[in-house]
Every structure is written in structure tokens, then in C-alpha cells.
Backbone bond lengths (Angstrom), bond angles and torsions (degrees), N, CA, C in turn:
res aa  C-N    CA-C-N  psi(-1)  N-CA   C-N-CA  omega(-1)  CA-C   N-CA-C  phi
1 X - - - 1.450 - - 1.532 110.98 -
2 X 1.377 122.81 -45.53 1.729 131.65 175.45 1.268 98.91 -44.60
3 X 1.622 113.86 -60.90 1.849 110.82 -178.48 1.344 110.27 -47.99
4 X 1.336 126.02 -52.89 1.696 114.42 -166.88 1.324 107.21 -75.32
5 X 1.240 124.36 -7.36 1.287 120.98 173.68 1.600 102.53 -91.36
6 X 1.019 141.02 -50.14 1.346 121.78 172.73 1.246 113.57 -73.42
7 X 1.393 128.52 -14.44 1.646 105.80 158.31 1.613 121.32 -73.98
8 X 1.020 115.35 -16.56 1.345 125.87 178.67 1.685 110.54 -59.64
9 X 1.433 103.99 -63.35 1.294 114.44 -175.61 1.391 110.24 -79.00
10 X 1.339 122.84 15.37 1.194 135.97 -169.13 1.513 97.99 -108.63
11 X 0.977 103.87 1.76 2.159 105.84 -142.78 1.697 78.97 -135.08
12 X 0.809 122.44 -62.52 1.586 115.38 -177.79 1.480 100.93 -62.83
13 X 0.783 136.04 -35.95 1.834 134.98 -165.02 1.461 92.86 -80.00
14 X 1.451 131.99 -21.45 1.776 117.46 164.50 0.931 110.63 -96.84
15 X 1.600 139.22 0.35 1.244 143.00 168.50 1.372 121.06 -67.47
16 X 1.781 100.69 -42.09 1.265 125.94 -163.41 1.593 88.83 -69.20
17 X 1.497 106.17 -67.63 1.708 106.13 -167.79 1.668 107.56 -79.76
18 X 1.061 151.63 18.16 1.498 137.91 89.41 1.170 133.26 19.40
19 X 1.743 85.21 -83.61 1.386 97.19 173.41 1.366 136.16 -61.98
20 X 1.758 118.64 -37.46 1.297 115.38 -169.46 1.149 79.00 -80.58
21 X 1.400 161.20 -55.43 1.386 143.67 -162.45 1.586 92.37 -24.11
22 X 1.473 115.51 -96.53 1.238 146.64 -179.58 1.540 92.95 -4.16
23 X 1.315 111.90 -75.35 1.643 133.32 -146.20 2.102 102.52 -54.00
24 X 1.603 104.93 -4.87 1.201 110.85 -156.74 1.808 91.62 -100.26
25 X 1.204 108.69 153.12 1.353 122.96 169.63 1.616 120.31 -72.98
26 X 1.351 106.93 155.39 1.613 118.75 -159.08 1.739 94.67 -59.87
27 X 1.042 123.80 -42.40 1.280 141.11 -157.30 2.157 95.42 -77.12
28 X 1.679 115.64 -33.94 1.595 104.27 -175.01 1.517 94.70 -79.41
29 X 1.650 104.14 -35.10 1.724 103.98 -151.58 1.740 101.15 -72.58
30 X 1.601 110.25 -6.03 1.306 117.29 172.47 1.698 142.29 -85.75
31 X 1.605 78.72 -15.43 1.417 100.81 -177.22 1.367 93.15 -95.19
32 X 1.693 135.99 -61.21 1.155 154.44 160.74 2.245 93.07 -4.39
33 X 1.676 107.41 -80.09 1.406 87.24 176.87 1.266 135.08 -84.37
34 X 1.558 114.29 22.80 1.034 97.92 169.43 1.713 108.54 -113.23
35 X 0.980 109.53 10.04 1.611 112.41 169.53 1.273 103.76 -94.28
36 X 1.479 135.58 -33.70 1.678 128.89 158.22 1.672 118.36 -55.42
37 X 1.083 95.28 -25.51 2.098 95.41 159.24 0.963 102.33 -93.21
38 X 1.101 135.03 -70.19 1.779 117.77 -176.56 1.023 125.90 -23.42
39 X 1.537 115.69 -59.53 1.522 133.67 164.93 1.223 121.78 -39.97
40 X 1.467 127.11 -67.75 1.288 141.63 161.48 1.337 133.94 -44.37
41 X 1.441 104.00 -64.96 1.947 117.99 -163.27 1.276 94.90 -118.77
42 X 1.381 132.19 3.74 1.871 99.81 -173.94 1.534 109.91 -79.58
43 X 1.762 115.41 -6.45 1.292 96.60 -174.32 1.720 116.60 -85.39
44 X 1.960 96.39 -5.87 1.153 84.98 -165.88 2.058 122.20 -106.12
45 X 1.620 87.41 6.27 1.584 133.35 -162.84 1.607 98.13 -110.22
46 X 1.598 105.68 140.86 1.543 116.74 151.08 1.620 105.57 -58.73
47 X 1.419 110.72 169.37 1.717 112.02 153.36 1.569 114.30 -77.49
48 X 1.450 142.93 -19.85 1.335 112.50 163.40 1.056 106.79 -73.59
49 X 1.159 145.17 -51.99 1.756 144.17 -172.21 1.514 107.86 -48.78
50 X 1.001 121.61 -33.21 1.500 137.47 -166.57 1.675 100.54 -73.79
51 X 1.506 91.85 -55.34 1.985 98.26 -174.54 1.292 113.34 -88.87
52 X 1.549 109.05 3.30 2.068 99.28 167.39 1.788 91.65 -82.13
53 X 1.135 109.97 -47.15 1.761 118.96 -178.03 1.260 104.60 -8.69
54 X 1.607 122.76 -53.03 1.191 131.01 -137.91 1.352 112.26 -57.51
55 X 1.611 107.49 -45.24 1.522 120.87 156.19 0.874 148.89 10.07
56 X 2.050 87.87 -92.24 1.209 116.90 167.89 1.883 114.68 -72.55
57 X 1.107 90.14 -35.40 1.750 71.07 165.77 1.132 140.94 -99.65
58 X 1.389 118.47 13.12 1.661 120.90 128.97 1.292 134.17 -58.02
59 X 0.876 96.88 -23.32 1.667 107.66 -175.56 1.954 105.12 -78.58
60 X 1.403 95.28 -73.49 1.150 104.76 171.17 2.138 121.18 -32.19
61 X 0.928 101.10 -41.26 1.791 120.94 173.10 1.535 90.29 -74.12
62 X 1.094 135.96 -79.71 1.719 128.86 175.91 1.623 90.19 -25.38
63 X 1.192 142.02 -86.41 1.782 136.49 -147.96 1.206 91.35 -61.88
64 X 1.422 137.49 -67.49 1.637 150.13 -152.44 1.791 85.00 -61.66
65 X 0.654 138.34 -82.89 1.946 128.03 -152.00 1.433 99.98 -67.45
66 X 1.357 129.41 -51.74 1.524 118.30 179.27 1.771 111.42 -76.40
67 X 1.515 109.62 6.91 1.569 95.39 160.59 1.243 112.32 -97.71
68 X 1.403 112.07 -10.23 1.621 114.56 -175.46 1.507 100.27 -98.81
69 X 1.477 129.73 4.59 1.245 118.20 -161.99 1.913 85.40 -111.79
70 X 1.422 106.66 -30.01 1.492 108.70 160.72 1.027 131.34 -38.39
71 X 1.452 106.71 -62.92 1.216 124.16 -176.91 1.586 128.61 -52.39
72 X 1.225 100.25 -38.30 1.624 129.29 166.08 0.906 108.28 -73.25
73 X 1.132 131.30 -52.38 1.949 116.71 -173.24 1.554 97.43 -74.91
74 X 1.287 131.13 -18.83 1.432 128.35 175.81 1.549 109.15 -78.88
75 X 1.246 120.06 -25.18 1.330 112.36 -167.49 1.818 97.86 -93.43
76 X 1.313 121.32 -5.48 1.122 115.77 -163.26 1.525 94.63 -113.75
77 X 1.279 132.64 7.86 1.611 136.56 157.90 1.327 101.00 -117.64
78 X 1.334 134.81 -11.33 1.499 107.04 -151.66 1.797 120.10 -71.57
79 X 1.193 136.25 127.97 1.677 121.44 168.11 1.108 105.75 -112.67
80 X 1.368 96.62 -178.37 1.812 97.42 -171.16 1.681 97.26 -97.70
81 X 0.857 121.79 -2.93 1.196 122.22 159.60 1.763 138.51 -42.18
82 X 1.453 93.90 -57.90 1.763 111.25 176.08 1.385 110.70 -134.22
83 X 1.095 125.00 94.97 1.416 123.09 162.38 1.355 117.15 -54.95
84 X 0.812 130.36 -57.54 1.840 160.83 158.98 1.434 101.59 -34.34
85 X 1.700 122.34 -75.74 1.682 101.27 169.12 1.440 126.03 -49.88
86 X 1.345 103.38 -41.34 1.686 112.92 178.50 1.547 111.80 -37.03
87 X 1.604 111.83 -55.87 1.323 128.30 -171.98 1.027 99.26 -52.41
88 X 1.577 131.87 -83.56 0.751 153.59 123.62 2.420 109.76 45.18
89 X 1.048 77.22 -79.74 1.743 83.98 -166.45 1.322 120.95 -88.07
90 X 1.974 101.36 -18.55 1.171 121.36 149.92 1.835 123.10 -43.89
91 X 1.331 107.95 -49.09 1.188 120.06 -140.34 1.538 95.67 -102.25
92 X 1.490 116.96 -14.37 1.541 123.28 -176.96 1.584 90.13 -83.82
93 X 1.284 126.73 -49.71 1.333 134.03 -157.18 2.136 100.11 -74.97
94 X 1.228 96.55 -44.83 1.964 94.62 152.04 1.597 125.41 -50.33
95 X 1.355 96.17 -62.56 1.303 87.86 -161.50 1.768 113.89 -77.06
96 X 1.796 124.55 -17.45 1.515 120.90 150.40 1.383 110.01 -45.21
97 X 1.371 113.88 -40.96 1.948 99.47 -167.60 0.931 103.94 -80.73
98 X 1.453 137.35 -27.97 1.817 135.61 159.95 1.100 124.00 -54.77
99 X 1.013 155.12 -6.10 2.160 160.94 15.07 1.240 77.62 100.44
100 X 1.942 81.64 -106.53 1.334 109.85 -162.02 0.979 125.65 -37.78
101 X 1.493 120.38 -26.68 1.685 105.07 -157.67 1.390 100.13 -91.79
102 X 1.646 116.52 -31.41 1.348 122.92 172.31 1.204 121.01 -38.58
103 X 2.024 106.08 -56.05 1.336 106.61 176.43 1.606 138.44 -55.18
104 X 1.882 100.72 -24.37 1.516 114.63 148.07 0.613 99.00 -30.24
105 X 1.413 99.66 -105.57 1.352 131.21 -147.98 1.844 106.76 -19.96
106 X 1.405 111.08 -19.18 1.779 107.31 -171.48 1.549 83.85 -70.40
107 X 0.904 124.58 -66.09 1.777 124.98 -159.09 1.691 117.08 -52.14
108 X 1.330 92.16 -25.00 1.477 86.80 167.84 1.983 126.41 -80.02
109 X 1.309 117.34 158.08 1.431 123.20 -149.57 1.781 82.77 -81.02
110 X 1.118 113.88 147.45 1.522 140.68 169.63 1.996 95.72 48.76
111 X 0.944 102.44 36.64 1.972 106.94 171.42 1.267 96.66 -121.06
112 X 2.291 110.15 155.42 0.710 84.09 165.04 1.454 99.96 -138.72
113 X 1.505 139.52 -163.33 1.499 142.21 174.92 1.429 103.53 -105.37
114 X 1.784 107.44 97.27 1.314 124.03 161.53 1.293 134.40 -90.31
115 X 1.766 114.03 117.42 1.434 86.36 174.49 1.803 132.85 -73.82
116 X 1.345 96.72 -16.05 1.466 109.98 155.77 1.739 114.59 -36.16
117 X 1.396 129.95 -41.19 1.043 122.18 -133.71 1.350 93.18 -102.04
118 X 1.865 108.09 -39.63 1.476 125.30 164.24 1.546 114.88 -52.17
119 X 1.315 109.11 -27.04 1.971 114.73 -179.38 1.325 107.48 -67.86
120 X 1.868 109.58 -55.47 1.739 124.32 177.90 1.699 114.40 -46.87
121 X 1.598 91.74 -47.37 1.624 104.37 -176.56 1.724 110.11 -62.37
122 X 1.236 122.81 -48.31 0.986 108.72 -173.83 1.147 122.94 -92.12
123 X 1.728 122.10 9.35 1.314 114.04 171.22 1.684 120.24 -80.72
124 X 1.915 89.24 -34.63 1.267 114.40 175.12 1.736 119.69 -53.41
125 X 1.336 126.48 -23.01 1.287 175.48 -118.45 1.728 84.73 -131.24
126 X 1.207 125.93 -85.87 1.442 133.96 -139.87 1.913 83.10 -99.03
127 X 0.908 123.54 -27.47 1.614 107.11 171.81 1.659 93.84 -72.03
128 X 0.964 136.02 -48.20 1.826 134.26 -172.28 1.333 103.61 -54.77
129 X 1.492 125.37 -34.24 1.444 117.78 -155.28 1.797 78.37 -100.32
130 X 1.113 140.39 -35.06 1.638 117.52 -179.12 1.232 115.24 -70.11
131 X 1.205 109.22 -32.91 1.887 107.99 -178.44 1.874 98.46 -64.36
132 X 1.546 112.14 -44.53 1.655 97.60 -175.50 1.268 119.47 -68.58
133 X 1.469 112.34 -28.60 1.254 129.88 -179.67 2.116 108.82 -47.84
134 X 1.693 83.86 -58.82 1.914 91.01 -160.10 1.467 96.56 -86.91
135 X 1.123 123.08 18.54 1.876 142.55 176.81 1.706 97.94 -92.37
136 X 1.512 101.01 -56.65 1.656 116.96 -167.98 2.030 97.24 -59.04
137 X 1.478 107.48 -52.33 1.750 109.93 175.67 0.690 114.70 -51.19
138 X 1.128 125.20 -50.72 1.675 134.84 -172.77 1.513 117.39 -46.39
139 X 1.638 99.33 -56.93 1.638 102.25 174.70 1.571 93.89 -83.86
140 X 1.069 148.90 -1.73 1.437 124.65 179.46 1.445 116.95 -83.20
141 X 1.597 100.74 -32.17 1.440 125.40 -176.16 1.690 107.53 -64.40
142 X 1.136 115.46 -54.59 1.705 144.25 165.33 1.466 92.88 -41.67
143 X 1.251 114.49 -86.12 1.521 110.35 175.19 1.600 150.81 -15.06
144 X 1.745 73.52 -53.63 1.888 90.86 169.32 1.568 95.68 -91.75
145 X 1.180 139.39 -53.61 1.276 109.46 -167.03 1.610 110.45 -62.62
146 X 1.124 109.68 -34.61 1.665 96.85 161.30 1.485 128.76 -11.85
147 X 1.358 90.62 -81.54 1.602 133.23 178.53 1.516 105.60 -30.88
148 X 1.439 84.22 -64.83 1.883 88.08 -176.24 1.138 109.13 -78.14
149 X 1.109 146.24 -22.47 1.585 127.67 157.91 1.433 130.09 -54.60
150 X 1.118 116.68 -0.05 1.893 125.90 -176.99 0.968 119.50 -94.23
């Protein structure tokens, strides 16, 4: 029960910052990636190569936070019971908050509501919930053979 409770609150705390991502204008969330290339690749990049990047590394941050936001809402239902429901109810409860945030995101100034973005999000989403998922076997598997060795 302690685990699903810290995955829980683990799972809302990327929800939360999600959101202020989201809540920010086209113009912060723009500067935002292009100071993570700057930071990173400009020494190793021209500046046009550098500023197509920008793109791809939005995008990439769309899969990376909703696979970790997967992962968390999976670790905070998962039993050893249903892998398959887990996935499953995990992945409905991802892909509504990938919705929503899209549908923000319309209200905010120079953002917009993609269903593209909801597609990225929730794949990114369902890769998070398999990695927690075949994480959860792993120690379950470990476990029981444990068990039966005593």
C-alpha cells in the first residue's frame, strides 16, 4: 500500500509540472527548447542544425514525461494479479490527461490542441507503463523463485 501511495503522489507531481509546462506561452515553451540546445549541442552543432533541433526536442520531451508519467500511474495500480488490466487502466487514465492538456494547451496564447500530440503522448505513456510493468515481473518472478528455494 506505501508503494501505491508514493507512486501516486509521484504521478500527480508530473501531472502537476505538465501542466505549468503547458500553462506557458508558445513564445516561453520556445525559448525553454532552445536553451536545452544551447546548453547541450550548440557546441557540437552549427546554429541552423541547432534551431531545426528544436522540434525534435519537443517532441521527444512530449514521449519522455508521459512515459514517466506512465510509468507512475502504473506503478501506483499495478498487482500481480493483471498485468493486462493494469496496462490497460493505466493507459486510459494517460491518455484522458493527454486530452486534457492538449485541450489547454488551446487556451493558451500562440499553443495549440494537437491530436498528434495526444497520439505522441500516449504512446510515450504505454512505453512507461511496459517498462513498469516488465520491472513489476521481474521482481515478482525473483520473488517467487526466491520463495521456492527456502
Amino acid at each position: 500500500m506505501k508503494r501505491k501511495i508514493i507512486f501516486a503522489l509521484l504521478a500527480l507531481t508530473v501531472a502537476i509540472v505538465i501542466f505549468w509546462f503547458s500553462n506557458q506561452s508558445a513564445s516561453e515553451s520556445q525559448a525553454q527548447s532552445n536553451g536545452f540546445i544551447y546548453l547541450f549541442l550548440s557546441r557540437f552543432l552549427s546554429d541552423g542544425i541547432s534551431s531545426k533541433l528544436s522540434y525534435l526536442v519537443r517532441k521527444c520531451a512530449h514521449f519522455c514525461v508521459y512515459a514517466l508519467l506512465g510509468g507512475l500511474v502504473c506503478g501506483s495500480l499495478a498487482e500481480n494479479k493483471s498485468f493486462f488490466r493494469t496496462f490497460c487502466i493505466s493507459q486510459i487514465i494517460c491518455m484522458f490527461y493527454a486530452a486534457t492538456d492538449e485541450i489547454h494547451q488551446y487556451f493558451i496564447p500562440g499553443r495549440a490542441c494537437r491530436l498528434s500530440d495526444v497520439a505522441l503522448d500516449s504512446l510515450g505513456s504505454a512505453c512507461g507503463i511496459v517498462i513498469m510493468l516488465f520491472v513489476f515481473f521481474l521482481i515478482y518472478r525473483f520473488n517467487k523463485v526466491s520463495s521456492d528455494n527456502i
